[in-house]
C-alpha positions in Angstrom: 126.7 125.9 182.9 125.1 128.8 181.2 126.0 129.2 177.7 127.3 132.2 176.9 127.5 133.9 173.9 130.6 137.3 174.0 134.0 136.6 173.1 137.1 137.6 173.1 140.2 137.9 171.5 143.8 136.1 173.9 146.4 135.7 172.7 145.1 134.9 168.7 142.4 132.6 170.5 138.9 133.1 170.9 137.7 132.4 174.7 134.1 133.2 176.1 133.5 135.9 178.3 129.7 136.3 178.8 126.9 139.1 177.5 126.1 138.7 173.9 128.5 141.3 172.3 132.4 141.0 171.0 135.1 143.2 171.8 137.7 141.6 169.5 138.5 144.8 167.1 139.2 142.7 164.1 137.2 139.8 163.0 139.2 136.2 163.8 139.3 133.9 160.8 137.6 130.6 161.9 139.0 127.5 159.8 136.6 125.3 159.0 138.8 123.0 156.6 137.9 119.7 158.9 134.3 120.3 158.9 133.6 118.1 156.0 134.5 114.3 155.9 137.7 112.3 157.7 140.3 115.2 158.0 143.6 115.0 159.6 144.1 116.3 162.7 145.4 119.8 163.1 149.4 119.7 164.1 150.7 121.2 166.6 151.5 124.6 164.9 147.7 125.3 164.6 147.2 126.6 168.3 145.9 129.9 166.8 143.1 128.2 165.0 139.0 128.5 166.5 137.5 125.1 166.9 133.6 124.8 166.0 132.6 121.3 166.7 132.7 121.8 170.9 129.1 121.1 172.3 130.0 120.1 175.8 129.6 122.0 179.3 131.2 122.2 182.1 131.2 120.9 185.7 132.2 122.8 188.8 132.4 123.1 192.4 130.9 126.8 193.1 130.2 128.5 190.0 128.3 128.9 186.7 128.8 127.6 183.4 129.6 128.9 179.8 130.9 127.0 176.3 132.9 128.0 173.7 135.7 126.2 172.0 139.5 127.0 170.4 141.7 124.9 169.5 144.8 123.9 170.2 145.3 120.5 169.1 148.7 118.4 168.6 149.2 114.6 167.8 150.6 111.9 170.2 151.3 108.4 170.3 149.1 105.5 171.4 151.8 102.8 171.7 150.7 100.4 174.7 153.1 98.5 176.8 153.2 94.7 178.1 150.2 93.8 179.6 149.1 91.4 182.2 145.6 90.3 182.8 143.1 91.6 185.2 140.1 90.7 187.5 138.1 91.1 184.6 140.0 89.9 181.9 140.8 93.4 180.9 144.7 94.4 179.8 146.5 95.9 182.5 150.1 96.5 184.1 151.7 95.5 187.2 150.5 97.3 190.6 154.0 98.8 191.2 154.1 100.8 188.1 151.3 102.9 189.0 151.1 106.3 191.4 148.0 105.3 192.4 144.8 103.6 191.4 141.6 102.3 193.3 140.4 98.7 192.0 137.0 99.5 194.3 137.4 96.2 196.5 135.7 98.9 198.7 135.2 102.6 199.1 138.3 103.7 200.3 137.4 106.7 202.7 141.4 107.6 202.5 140.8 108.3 199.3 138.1 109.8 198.6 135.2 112.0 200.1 131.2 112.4 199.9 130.1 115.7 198.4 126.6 116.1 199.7 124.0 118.5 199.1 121.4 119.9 196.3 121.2 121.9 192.8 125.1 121.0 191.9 127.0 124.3 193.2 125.3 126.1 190.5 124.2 123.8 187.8 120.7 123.8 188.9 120.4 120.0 188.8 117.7 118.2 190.8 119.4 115.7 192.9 120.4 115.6 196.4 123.8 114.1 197.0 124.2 112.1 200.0 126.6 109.4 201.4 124.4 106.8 201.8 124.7 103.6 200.6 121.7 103.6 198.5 123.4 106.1 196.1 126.9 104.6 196.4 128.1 100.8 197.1 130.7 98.4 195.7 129.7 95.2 194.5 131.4 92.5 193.3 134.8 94.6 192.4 132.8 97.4 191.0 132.0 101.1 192.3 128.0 101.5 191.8 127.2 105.5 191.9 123.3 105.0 191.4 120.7 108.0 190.8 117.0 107.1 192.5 113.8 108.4 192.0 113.1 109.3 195.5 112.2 112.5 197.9 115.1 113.0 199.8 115.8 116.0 201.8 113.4 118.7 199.7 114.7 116.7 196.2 112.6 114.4 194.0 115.8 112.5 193.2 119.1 111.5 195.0 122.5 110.3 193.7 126.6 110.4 194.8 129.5 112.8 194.3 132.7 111.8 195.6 136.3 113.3 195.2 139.4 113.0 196.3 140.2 116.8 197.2 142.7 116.7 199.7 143.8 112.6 199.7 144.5 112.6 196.0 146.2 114.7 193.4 148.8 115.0 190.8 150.4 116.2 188.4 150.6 114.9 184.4 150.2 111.1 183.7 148.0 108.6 182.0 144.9 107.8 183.7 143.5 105.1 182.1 139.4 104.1 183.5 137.1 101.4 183.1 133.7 102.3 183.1 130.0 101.9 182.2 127.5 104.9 181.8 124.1 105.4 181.9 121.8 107.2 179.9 118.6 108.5 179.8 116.3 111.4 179.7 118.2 114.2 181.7 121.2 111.6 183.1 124.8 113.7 183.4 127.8 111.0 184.5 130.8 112.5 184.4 134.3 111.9 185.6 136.4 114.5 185.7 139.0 117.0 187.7 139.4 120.0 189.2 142.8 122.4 190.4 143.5 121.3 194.1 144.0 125.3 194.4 140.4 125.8 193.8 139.7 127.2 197.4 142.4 130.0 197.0 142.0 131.0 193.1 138.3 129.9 192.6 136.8 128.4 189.5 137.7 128.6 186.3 141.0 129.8 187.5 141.7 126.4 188.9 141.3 124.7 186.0 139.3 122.0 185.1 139.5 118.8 182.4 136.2 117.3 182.0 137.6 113.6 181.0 134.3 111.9 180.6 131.1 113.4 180.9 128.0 112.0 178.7 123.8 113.9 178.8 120.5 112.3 178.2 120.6 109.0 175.8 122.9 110.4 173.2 125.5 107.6 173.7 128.2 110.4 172.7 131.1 110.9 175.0 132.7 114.8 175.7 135.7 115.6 177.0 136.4 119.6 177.5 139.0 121.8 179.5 138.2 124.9 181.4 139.9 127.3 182.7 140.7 131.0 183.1 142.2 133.6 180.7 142.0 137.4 180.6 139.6 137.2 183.7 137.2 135.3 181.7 136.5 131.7 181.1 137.7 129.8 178.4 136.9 126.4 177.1 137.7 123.7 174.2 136.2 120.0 174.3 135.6 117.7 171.9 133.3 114.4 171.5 132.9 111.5 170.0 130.3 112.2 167.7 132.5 114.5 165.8 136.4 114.8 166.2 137.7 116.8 163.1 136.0 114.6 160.7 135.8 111.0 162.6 134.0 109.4 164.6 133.4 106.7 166.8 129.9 104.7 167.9 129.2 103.6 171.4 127.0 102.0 173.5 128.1 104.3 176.4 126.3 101.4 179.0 129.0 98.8 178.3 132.4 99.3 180.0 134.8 101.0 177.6 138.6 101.7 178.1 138.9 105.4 178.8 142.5 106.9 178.6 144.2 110.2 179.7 147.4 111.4 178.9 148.5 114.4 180.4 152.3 115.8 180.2 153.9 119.0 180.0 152.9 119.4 176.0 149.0 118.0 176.1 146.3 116.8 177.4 144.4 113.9 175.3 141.3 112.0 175.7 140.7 108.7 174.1 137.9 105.8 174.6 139.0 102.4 173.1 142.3 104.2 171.6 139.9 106.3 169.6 140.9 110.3 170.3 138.3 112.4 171.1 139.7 115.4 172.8 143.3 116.8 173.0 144.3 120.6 173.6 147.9 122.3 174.0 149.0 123.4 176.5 152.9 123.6 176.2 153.2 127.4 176.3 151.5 128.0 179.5 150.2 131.4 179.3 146.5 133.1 179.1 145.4 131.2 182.1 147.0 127.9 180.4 149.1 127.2 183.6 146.6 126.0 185.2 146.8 122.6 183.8 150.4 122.4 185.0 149.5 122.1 189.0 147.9 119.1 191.0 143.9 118.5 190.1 141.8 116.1 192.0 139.3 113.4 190.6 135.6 113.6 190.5 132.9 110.8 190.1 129.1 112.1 190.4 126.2 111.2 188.2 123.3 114.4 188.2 120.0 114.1 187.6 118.7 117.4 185.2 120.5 121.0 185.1 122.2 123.3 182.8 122.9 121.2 180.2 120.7 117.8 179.5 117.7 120.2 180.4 115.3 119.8 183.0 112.8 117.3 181.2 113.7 114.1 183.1 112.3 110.1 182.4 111.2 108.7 185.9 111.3 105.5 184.3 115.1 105.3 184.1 115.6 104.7 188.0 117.7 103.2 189.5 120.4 104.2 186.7 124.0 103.7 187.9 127.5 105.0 186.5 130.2 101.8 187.0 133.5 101.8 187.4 135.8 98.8 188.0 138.7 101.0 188.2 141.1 104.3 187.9 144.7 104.0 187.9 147.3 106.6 187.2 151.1 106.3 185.9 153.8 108.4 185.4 156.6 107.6 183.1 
C-alpha cells in the first residue's frame, strides 16, 4: 500500500506507476468542475477525465500498494424489485433468485477458507491471522470477524481473513451486503475481491474492486478498483465523504445496506442507495479486462499497516466487523 507519486499517461488516463517523476510528454488537463458544491455526476462520455477526490488504498494478496485515481464514471439505475422480508426484518428476495449467498447460519468451510499468517502479504499490518474461533464465530445469524489485543504467534494482535478462492467466483451481478464495521485507532475492515487468476498473472494484473473498506474512526466508507495497465498499476476509488460534490453521513458501526452492481458496462458502489464509487469499464482495454473474469470475495479486518498508520488504540479490543449476509444475483 505504498503511495506512490509518478504517473503516466494510458490511453488519455492518468494511472500510477511509482518513483516520483512523470513521463507523460504533455501535461493532462485535470477537471476539477465537481470540486465545489453538489455537482452532477460525470456521464459516461467523460472516461478521459482525472479524478482528484480518491484517498483510498488498496488490499492485496502478495504485493505492495500505490493510489492514484482517474475516472471513468457513468450513471445507472437504482430501481429495486419486490421484496420479501428477512431474518432481520431487512428487504430481501426469494432464495431461488440468487447465484449464491451465505446467510452465516454457520461458517460454511465449502465456501470459504482461513487465510492465516502475519504483516498482510505486504501491507505491514500487525495482526496474526488465524482460524481460530476467538477471531471468527457466528452468533445468532451473524458472521463475527473480531480483532484482539493479544500475543499470538510473534504478533501483539490477532484477527480473521477468509475468502472463497477456489469455492466461490463469478462473473458481473449485484452483490448486495449487510454489515456493521468497526472503527478505531488503526482498525482496516474491508470487504472486497480479487481476480481468481491471481496465481497465474499476479497482482494488480488480476484485478481487484475494493467494495467496502473503512481506516481508523473516520466513519467514511471507500470503495476503489485496481488493476494493471501499461505494466503499472492503476487505481480510481471513491468514498463517501466526498462523491463529486455529495455526500453521505454514517455511523459505519450500525449495519448498513451495501450494494454492488457489476455488468459488462460498470462497476458501482452504493451504501443505503447512496453511490459512492462507480468506474467504466465497457471498453476493456489498458488492463481494464480484468474486471470482465471471475473474482473471489474477501472478508478480513487488520489491525495497523500502510494505510490507517501504525499508531493503534489498545482500548478498542475486542472490535469486530459483522456481517448477517452476502448474496449475489444475476439478471
Amino acid at each position: 500500500m505504498a503511495r506512490m507519486a509518478m504517473a503516466f499517461a494510458v490511453a488519455g488516463v492518468l494511472v500510477a506507476c511509482g518513483d516520483g517523476e512523470t513521463i507523460c510528454e504533455e501535461p493532462i488537463e485535470i477537471d476539477d468542475s465537481s470540486s465545489s458544491g453538489p455537482a452532477e455526476e460525470p456521464p459516461a462520455s467523460s472516461s478521459d477525465k482525472i479524478a482528484t477526490n480518491s484517498s483510498s488504498s488498496p488490499r492485496l494478496s502478495s504485493a505492495n500498494l500505490s493510489s492514484s485515481s482517474i475516472d471513468v464514471s457513468v450513471s445507472v439505475e437504482t430501481s429495486s424489485s419486490d421484496k420479501v422480508t428477512d431474518k432481520v426484518g431487512e428487504p430481501t428476495e426469494p432464495a431461488e433468485v440468487y447465484l449464491w449467498h451465505d446467510e452465516f447460519d454457520s461458517i460454511d468451510t465449502t465456501t470459504w477458507t482461513f487465510e492465516t499468517g502475519a504483516s498482510g502479504w505486504g501491507n505491514n499490518e500487525w495482526q496474526y491471522y488465524t482460524a481460530r474461533s476467538e477471531n471468527t464465530f457466528v452468533q445468532d445469524g451473524i458472521l463475527h470477524i473480531r480483532a484482539n489485543k493479544e500475543d499470538y504467534e510473534g504478533a501483539k494482535y490477532t484477527s480473521a481473513r477468509i475468502i472463497t478462492k477456489g469455492k466461490f467466483s463469478f462473473t458481473y451481478g449485484t452483490v448486495e451486503a449487510r454489515i456493521a464495521l468497526p472503527v478505531g485507532k488503526g482498525i482496516w475492515p474491508a470487504f472486497w475481491m480479487l481476480g481468481e487468476n491471481i496465481d497465474a498473472v499476479s497482482w494488480p494484473a488480476c484485478g481487484e474492486i475494493d467494495i467496502i473498506e473503512a481506516v481508523n474512526d473516520e466513519n467514511v466508507v471507500y470503495g476503489t478498483n485496481h488493476w494493471q495497465a501499461g505494466g503499472n498499476q492503476a487505481d480510481y476509488g471513491n468514498n463517501t465523504r466526498d462523491y463529486y460534490g455529495t455526500s453521505k453521513e454514517l455511523d459505519i458501526t450500525q449495519f448498513h445496506n451495501y450494494k454492488m452492481v457489476w455488468n459488462e458496462k460498470l462497476i458501482a458502489m452504493y451504501v443505503d442507495d447512496f453511490k459512492y464509487q462507480e468506474i467504466a469499464i465497457e471498453n476493456a482495454k489498458d488492463g481494464l479486462e480484468a474486471f470482465h473474469k471471475p473474482q473471489f470475495f474477501i472478508l478480513n479486518v487488520a489491525v495497523a499497516g500502510n494505510w490507517p498508520g501504525f499508531e493503534v488504540d489498545d482500548s478498542q479490543f475486542p472490535n469486530e466487523m459483522l456481517v448477517d449476509y452476502i448474496r449475489v444475483s444475476q439478471p
